[in-house]
C-alpha positions as CSV (number, residue, x, y, z in Angstrom):
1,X,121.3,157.5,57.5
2,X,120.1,156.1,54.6
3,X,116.2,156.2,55.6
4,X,117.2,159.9,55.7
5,X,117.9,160.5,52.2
6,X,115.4,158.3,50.9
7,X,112.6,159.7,53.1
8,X,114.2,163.2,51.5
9,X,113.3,162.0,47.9
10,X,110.5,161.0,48.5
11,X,109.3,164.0,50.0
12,X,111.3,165.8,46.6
13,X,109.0,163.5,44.1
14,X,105.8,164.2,45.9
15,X,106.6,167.9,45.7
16,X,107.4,167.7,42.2
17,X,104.1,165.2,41.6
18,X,101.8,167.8,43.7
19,X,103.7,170.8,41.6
20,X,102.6,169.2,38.1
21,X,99.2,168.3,39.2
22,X,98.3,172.2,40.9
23,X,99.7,173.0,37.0
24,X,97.1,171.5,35.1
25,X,94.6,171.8,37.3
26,X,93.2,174.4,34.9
27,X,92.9,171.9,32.3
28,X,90.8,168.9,34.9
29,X,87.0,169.5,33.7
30,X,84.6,171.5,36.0
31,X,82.5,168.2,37.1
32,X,86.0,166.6,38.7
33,X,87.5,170.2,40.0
34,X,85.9,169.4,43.4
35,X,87.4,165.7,43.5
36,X,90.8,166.6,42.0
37,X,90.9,169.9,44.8
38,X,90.4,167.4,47.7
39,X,93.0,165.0,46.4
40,X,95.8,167.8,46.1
41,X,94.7,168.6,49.7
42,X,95.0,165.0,50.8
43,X,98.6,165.0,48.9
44,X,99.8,168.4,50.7
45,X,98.4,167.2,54.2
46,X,101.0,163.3,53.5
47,X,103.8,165.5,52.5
48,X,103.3,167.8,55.4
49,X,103.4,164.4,57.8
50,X,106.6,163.4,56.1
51,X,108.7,166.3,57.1
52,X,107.3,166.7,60.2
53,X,108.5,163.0,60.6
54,X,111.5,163.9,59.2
55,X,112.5,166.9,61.3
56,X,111.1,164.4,64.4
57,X,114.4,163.1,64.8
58,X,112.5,160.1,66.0
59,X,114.8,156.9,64.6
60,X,111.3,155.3,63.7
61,X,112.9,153.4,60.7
62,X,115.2,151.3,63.0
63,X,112.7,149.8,64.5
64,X,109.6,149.8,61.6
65,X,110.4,146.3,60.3
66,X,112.6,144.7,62.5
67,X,109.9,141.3,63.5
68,X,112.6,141.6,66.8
69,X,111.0,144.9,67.5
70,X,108.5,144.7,70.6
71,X,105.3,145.5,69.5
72,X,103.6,148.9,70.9
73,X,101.0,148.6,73.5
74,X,99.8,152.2,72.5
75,X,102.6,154.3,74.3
76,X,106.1,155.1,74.4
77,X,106.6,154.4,70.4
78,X,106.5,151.1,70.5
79,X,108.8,150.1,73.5
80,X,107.5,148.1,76.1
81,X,107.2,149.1,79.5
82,X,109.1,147.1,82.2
């Protein structure tokens, strides 16, 4: 349950980080406008993938770095077929 709640901050402080940056983005010169609107896109698309991982209900932090953990072989998440 814990993974939960710090998976939800996280998501908070990129919001809030993504939020400030759209903010001054009036101020960023017109030579880096181009770089600074593909970064704020590449930020929106990693928050995007961390809620829809957290609204996966997939218990992937269980398993993410336990060394006991069978390693994937491409399917199933990560278990091993038997």
């Amino acid at each position: 349950m814990d993974h939960i709640i710090k998976l939800k901050n996280e998501i908070d402080h990129q919001k809030r980080l993504l939020e400030d940056c759209e903010a001054i983005m009036d101020q960023v010169p017109k030579h880096l406008k181009p770089y600074q609107e593909m970064a704020l896109k590449l930020h929106r698309e990693r928050i995007e993938k961390l809620e829809a991982r957290l609204t996966s209900g997939d218990n992937w932090c269980s398993y993410i770095n336990n060394p006991f953990y069978p390693k994937s072989n491409g399917n199933n998440n990560g278990l091993e077929e038997t």
